[in-house]
C-alpha positions in Angstrom: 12.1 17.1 -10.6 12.9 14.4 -13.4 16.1 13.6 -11.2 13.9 13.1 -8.2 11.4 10.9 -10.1 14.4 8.5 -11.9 16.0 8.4 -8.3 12.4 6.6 -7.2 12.3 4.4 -10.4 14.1 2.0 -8.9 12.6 1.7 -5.7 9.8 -0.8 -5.5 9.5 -2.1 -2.3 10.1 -0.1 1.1 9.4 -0.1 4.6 8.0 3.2 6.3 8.6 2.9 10.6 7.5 5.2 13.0 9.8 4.8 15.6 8.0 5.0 19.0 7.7 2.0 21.8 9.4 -1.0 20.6 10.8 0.3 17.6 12.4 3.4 20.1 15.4 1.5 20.1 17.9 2.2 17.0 19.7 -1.2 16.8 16.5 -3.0 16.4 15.7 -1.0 13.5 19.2 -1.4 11.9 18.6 -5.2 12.2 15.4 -4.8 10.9 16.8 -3.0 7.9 19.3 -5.8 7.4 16.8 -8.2 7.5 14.7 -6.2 4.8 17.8 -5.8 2.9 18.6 -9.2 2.8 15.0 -10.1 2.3 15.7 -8.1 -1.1 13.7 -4.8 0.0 15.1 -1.5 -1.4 13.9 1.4 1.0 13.9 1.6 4.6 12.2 5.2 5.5 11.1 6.8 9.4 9.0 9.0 10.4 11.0 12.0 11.6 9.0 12.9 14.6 10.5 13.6 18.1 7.3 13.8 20.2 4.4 11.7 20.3 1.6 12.3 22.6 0.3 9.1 25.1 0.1 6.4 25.1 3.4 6.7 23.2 6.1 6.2 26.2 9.3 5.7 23.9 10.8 7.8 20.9 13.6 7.3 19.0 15.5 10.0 17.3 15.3 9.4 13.3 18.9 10.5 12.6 20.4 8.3 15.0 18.5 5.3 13.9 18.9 6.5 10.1 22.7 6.2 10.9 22.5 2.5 12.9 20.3 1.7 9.5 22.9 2.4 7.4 25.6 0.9 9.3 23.9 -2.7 9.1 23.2 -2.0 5.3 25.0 -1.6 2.0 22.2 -1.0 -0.6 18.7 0.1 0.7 17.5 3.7 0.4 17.2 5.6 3.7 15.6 8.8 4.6 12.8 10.4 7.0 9.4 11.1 6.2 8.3 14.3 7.1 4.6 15.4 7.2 3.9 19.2 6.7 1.3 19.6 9.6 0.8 24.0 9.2 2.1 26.5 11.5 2.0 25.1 15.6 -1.5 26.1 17.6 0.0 29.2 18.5 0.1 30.7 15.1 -2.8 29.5 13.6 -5.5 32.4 15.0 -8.3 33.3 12.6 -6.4 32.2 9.7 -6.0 28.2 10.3 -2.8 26.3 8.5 -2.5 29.5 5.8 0.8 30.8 5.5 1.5 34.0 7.8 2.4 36.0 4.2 
């Protein structure tokens, strides 16, 4: 973990996008993230979802926009942000988000 925490030392200012509606579109968030760059901002990160429910009409895929990102930047930190939700609906029963084990 030391690794992990010197690699965020250095990152002080970041945006975090979830990219639904009008940021759906990958090339708006890679000049977003050139603007942020230039703007001196160090992190650009996404939510890594793929579905949304409504009113949400318009999803991006994270990978795809992390790789327009990085095209349109030469220094900011990328990455997704994933959320650990539990097990889906299905597989929750009596025992709620516990592990299965």
């Amino acid at each position: 973990m030391a690794g992990a925490a010197s690699a965020r030392a250095g990152l002080r200012s970041a945006l975090w996008l979830p990219l639904f509606d009008s940021l759906a579109d990958p090339m708006a968030v890679a000049r977003l993230a050139a603007g942020a760059e230039e703007a001196r901002w160090h992190g650009l990160f996404v939510w890594d979802h793929l579905s949304w429910r409504v009113p949400v009409r318009e999803v991006a895929d994270p990978w795809i926009t992390l790789a327009a990102a990085a095209k349109a930047t030469e220094r900011p930190r990328l990455g997704p942000i994933g959320h650990a939700t539990g097990p889906p609906p299905a597989r929750q029963g009596r025992q709620g988000n516990r592990h299965p084990g």
